[in-house]
C-alpha positions in Angstrom: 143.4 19.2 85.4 143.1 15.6 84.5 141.8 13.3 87.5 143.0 10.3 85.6 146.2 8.4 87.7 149.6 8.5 86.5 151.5 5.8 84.9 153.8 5.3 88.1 150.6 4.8 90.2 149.1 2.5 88.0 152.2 -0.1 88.3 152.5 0.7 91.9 148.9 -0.4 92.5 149.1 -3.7 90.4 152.2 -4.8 92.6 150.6 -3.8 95.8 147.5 -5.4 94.6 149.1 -8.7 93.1 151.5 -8.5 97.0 148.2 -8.3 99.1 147.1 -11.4 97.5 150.3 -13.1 97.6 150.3 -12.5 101.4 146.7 -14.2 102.1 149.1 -18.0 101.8 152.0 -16.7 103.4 153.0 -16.3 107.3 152.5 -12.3 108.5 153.9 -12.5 111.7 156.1 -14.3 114.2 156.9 -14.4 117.7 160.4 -16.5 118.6 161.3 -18.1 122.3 164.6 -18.8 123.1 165.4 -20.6 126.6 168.6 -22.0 128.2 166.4 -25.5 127.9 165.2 -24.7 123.9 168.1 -24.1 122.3 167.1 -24.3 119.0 164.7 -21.7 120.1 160.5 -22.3 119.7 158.6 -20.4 116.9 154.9 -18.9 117.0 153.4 -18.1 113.5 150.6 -16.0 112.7 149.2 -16.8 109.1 145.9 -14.7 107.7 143.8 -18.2 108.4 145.9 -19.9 111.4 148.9 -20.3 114.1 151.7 -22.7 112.9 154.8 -23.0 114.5 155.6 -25.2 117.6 151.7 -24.6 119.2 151.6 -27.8 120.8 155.1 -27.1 122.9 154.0 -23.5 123.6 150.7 -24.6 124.7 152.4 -27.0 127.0 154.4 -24.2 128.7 151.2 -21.8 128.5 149.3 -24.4 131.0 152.3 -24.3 133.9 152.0 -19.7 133.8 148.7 -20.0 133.6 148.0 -18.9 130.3 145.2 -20.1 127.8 146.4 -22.5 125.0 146.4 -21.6 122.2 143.7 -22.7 119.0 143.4 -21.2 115.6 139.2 -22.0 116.1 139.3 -19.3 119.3 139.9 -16.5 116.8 137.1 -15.0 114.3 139.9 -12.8 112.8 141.1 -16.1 111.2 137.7 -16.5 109.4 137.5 -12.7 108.3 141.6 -11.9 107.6 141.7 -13.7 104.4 138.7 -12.3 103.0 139.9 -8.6 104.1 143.0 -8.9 102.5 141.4 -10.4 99.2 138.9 -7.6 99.1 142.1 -4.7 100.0 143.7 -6.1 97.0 140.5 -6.5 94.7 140.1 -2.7 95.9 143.5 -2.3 94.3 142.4 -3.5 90.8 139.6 -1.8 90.8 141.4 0.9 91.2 143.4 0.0 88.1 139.9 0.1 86.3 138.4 3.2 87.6 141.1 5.0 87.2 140.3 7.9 89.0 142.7 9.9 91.6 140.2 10.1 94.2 139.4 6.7 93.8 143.3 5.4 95.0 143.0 7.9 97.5 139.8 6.2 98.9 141.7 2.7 98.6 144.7 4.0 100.4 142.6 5.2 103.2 141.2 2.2 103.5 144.4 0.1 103.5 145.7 2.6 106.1 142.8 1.6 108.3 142.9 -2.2 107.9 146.9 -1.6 108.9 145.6 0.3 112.2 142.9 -1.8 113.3 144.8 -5.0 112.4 147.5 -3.9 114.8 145.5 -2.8 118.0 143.7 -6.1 117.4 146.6 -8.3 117.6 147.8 -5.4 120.7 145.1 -6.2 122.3 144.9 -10.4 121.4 148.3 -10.3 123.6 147.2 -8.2 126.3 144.5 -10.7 127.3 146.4 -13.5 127.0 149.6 -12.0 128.7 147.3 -10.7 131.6 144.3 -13.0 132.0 146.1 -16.0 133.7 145.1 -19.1 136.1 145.7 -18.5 139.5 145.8 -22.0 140.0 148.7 -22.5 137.8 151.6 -24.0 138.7 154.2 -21.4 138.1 152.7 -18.4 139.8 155.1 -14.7 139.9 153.1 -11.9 142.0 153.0 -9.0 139.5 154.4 -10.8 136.6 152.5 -11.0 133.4 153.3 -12.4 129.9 152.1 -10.5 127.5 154.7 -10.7 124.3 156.0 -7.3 122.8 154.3 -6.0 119.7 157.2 -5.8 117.8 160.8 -6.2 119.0 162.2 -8.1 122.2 161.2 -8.5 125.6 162.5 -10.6 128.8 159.4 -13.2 130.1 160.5 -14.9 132.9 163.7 -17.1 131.6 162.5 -17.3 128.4 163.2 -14.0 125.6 160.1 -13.5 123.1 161.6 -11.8 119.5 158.2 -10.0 117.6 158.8 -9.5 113.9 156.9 -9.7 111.1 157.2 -12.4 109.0 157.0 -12.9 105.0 153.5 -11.5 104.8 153.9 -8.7 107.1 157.2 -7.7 105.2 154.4 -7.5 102.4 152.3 -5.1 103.8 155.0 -2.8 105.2 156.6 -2.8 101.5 153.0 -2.1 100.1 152.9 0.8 102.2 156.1 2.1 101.8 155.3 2.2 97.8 152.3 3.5 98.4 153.0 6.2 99.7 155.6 6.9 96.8 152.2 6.6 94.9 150.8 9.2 97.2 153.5 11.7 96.3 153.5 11.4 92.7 150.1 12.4 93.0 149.4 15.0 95.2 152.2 16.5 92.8 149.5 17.0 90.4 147.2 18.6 92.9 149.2 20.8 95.1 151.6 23.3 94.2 155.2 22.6 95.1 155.5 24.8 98.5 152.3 22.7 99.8 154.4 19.8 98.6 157.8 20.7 100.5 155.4 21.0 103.8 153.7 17.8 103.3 157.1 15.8 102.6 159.0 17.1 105.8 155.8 16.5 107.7 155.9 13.2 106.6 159.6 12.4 107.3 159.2 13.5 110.5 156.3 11.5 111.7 158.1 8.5 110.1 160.8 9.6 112.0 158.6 9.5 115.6 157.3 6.3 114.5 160.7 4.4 114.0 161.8 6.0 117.3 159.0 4.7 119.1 158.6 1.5 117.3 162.4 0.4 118.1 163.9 -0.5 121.7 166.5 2.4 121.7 167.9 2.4 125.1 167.9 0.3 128.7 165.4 -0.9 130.7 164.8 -1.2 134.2 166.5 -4.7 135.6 163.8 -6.2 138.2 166.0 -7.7 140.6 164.3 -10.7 141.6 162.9 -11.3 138.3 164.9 -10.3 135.3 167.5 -13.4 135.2 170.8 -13.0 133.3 171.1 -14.0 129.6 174.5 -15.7 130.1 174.4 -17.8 133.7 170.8 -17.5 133.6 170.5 -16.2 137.0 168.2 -14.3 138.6 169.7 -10.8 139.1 169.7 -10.2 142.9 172.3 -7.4 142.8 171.5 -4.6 140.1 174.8 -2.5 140.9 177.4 -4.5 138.6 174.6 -5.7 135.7 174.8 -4.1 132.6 172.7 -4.4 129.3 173.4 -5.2 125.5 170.6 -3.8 122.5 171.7 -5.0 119.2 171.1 -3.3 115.9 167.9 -5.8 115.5 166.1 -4.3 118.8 167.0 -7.3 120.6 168.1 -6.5 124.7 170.3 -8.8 126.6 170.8 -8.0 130.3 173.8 -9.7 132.5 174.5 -9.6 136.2 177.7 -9.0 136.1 180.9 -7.6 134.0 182.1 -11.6 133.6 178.8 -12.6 132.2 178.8 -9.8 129.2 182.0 -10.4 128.4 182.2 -13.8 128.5 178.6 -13.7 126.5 180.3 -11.5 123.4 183.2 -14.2 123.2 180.8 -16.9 122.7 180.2 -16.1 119.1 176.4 -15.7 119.8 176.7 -12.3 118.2 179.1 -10.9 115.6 181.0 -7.2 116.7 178.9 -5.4 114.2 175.6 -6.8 115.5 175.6 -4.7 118.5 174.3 -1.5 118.8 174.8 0.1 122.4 175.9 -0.9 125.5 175.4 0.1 129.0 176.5 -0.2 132.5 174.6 0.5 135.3 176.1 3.0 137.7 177.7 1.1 140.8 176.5 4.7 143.4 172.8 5.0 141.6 171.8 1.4 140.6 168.6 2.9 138.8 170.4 4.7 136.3 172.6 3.6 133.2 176.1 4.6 131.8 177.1 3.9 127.9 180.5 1.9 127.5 181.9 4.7 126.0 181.0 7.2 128.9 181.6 5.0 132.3 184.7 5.2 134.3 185.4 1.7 135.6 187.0 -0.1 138.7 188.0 -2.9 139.0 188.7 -4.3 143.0 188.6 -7.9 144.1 187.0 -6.8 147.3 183.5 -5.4 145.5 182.6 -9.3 145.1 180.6 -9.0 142.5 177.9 -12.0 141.7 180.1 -13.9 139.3 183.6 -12.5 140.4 183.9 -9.7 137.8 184.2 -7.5 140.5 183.8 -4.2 138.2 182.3 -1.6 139.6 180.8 1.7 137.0 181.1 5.6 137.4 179.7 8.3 136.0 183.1 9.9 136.6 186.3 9.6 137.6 185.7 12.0 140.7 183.5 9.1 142.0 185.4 6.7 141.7 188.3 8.1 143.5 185.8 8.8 146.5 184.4 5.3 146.3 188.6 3.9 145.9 190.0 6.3 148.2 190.5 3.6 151.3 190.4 0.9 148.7 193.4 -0.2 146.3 190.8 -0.7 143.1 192.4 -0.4 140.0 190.6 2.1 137.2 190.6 -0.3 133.7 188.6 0.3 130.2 186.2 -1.7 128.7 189.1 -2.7 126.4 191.2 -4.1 129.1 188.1 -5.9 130.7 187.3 -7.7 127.1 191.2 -9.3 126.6 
């Protein structure tokens, strides 16, 4: 059996190779701030060699939380990251040269590993800033730290940090996703085709685990005290009537009250089809959630609710009756609550 790559592998690994050194001049990840008081939102960019983006205004914040400013000369990884990524994608022609399956399969490995390492390093870059803070600062929250998510959204204070990659990072997931189309076309030629089968719904399966885990998929916890609302920007003192909004792009909004969220999905921030799921918090268990489509809902003018929404959630309608029996509450759907 020949050891010689297939045709399909051979373009695969000029494009990835040609991608990877596309992506040394381009940006591979950002972190976006949006605050009541930056509307236009602030941008951090994280490029192979530096951080673009608004640093200066960031930094400026950073200094009253107690965080270190920012300076592309504080990081080594921008001296080395270029160069890795040049020498990933020379790998790759090489490759091309060689010719030779196990070759690829060494390449791959080692692409795998940069991937890996590259992550945990920027994991752990945001953990130390997020954590290690002044205590002399001028904006000091006991047990709050800053620390931006890794990928997807996350609630800092007032302000709402979105983690995506950007061009460049779209690069290397796209090189990975083709390569591992490389990776099956080969192992065709090396395993027989019940191996294959085994391999292939192992594989969907993991990527399965690792989109669930990657993704926010459902509520989280509302800090009274310190979560504030996305639409009056208040601090959420009362968690009973807040509910929370997760769009299909990851991104959570959380609300203090039935008034806020709707009067948040009539502003035209957010189309109908952008959001995903959407939760109430039950009115009897404040630490537990209710989808829109599940909770039974009251509405009384008595529950004075933070922003006069006064709508109350159940788990079921035999709860609410006990909550409404000495009350003259009046049971409405989300539908009614939204006109």
């Amino acid at each position: 059996m020949s050891n010689k790559l297939t045709l399909t592998t051979k373009v695969i690994t000029a494009v990835c190779s040609v991608a990877l050194f596309i992506s040394i001049f381009t940006p591979l990840w950002k972190i976006e701030l949006t605050a009541p008081q930056y509307p236009e939102g602030l941008i951090l960019k994280i490029y192979p060699d530096k951080i673009g983006g608004n640093v200066d205004v960031i930094n400026g914040l950073n200094h009253y939380i107690g965080m270190r400013t920012l300076h592309t000369e504080d990081f080594f990884e921008f001296v080395i990251l270029p160069w890795l990524i040049g020498t990933i994608a020379f790998f790759g022609i090489l490759t091309l040269i060689i010719n030779r399956r196990w070759f690829f399969m060494a390449w791959m490995a080692f692409f795998t590993l940069f991937g890996i390492t590259a992550m945990f390093d920027f994991y752990r870059w945001e953990y130390n800033y997020g954590h290690n803070l002044d205590h002399s600062a001028a904006i000091q929250v006991p047990g709050m730290y800053y620390q931006p998510p890794l990928i997807g959204y996350k609630k800092l204070l007032n302000f709402g940090a979105y983690s995506i990659p950007d061009l460049g990072g779209w690069i290397f997931i796209g090189v990975a996703i083709i390569l591992i189309v490389a990776l099956v076309v080969e192992l065709r030629h090396v395993v027989d085709i019940k191996k294959l089968s085994i391999l292939k719904k192992a594989s969907a399966t993991t990527l399965v685990v690792f989109t669930m885990t990657a993704c926010v998929s459902g509520p989280e916890p509302i800090r009274t005290g310190v979560d504030a609302c996305d639409f009056c920007k208040m601090t959420i003192a009362d968690k009973k009537f807040s509910s929370e909004l997760l769009t299909k792009k990851g991104k959570l909004y959380k609300f203090d009250d039935v008034h806020c969220l709707t009067s948040f999905s009539k502003s035209g921030k957010l189309g109908q089809g952008d959001i995903d799921k959407l939760w109430f918090t039950d009115f009897t268990s404040p630490n537990n959630f209710i989808s829109f489509q599940e909770a039974v809902l009251l509405k009384d003018e008595t529950l004075h609710s933070p922003m006069g929404g006064n709508v109350a959630a159940f788990t079921n309608k035999e709860k609410l009756n006990n909550f409404n029996k000495d009350r003259s509450g009046q049971v409405v759907t989300w539908e009614q609550i939204q006109q």
